[in-house]
Backbone as CSV, one residue per row, in Angstrom:
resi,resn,N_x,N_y,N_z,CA_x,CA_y,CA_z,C_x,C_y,C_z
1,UNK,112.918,53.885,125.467,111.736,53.359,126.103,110.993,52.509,125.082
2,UNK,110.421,51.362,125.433,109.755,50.534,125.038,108.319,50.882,124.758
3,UNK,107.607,50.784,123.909,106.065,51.230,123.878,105.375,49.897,123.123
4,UNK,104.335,49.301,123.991,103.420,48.863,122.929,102.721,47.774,124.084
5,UNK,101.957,45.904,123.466,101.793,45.261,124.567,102.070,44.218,123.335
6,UNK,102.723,43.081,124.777,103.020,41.761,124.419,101.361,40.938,124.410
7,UNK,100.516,41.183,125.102,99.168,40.594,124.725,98.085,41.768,124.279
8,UNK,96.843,41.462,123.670,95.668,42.198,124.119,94.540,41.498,124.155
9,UNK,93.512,42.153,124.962,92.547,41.157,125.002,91.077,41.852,124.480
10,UNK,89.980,41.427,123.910,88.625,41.777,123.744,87.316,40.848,124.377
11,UNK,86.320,41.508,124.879,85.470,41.221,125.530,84.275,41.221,124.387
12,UNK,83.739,39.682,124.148,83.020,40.002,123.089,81.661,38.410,123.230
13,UNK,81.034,38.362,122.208,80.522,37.089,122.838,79.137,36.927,121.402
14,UNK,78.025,35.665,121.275,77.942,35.390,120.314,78.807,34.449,119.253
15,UNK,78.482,34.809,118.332,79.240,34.745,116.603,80.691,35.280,116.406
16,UNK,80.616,36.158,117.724,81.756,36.521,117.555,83.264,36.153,117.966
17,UNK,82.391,35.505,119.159,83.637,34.528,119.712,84.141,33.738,119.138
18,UNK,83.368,32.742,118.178,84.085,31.793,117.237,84.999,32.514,116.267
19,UNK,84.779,33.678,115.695,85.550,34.369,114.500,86.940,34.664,115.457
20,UNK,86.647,35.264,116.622,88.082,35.434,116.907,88.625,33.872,117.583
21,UNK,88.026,33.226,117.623,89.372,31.789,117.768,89.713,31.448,116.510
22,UNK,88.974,31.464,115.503,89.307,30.955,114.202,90.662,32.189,114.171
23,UNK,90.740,33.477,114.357,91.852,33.923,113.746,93.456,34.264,114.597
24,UNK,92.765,33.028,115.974,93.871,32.758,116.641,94.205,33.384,118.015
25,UNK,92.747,33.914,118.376,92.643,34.200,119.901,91.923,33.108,121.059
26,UNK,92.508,33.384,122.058,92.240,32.224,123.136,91.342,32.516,124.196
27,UNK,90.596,31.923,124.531,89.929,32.221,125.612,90.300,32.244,126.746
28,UNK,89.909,33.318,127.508,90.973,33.555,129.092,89.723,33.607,130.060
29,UNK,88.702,33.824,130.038,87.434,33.561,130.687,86.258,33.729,130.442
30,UNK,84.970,33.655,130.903,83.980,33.907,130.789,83.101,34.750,132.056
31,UNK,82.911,36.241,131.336,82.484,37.311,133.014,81.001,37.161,132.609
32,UNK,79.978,37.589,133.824,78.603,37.269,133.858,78.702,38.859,133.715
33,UNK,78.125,39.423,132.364,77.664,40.846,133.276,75.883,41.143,132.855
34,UNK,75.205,40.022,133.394,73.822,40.546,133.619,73.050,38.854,133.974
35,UNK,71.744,38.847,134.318,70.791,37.521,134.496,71.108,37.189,133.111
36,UNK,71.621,35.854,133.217,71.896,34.626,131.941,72.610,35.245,130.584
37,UNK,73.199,36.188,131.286,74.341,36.642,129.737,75.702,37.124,130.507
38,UNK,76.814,36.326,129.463,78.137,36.613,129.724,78.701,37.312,128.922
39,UNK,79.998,37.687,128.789,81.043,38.198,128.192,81.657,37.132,128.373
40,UNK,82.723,36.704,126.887,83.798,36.107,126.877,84.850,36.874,126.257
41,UNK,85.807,36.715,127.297,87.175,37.442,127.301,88.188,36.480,126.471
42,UNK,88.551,37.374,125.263,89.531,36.636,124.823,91.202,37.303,124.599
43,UNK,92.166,36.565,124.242,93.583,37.281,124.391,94.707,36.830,123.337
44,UNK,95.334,37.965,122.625,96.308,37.245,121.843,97.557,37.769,121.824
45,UNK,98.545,37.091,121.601,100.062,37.743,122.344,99.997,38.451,120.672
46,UNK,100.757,39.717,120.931,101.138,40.655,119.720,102.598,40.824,119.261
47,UNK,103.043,41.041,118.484,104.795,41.562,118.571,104.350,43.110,118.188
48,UNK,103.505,43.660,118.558,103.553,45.003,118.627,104.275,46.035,119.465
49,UNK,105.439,46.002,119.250,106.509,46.981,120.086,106.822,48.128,119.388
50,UNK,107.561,48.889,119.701,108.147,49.959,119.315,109.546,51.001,120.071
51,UNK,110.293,51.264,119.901,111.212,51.844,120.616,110.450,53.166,120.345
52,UNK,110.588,53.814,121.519,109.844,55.656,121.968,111.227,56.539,121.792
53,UNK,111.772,57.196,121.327,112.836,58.396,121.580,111.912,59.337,121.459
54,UNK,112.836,60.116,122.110,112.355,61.498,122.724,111.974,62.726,121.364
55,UNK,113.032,62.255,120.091,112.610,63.176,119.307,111.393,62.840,118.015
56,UNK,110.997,61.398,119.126,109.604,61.155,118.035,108.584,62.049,118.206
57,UNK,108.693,62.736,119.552,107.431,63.221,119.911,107.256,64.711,119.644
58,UNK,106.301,65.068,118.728,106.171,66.377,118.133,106.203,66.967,117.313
């Protein structure tokens, strides 16, 4: 079995949004969650995989 994700994403916004494009995340949208403030959603593909066997666990 396969374990891990080919993307992930963080919900963040500010100062902070620029730091994560500078280190190579993309913007996938912008959510409203209140009067005149958003969240920007950003996403970056990972090679974080892992093969799962059964006698890893325990």
């Amino acid at each position: 079995m396969r374990l891990g994700a080919a993307r992930i994403y963080v919900a963040t916004g500010g100062d902070a949004v620029t730091f994560y494009q500078a280190c190579g995340w993309e913007v996938d949208e912008i959510v409203p969650i209140g009067p005149g403030e958003h969240a920007t959603v950003l996403s970056k593909v990972t090679l974080f995989t892992r093969e799962w066997r059964s006698h890893d666990a325990g």
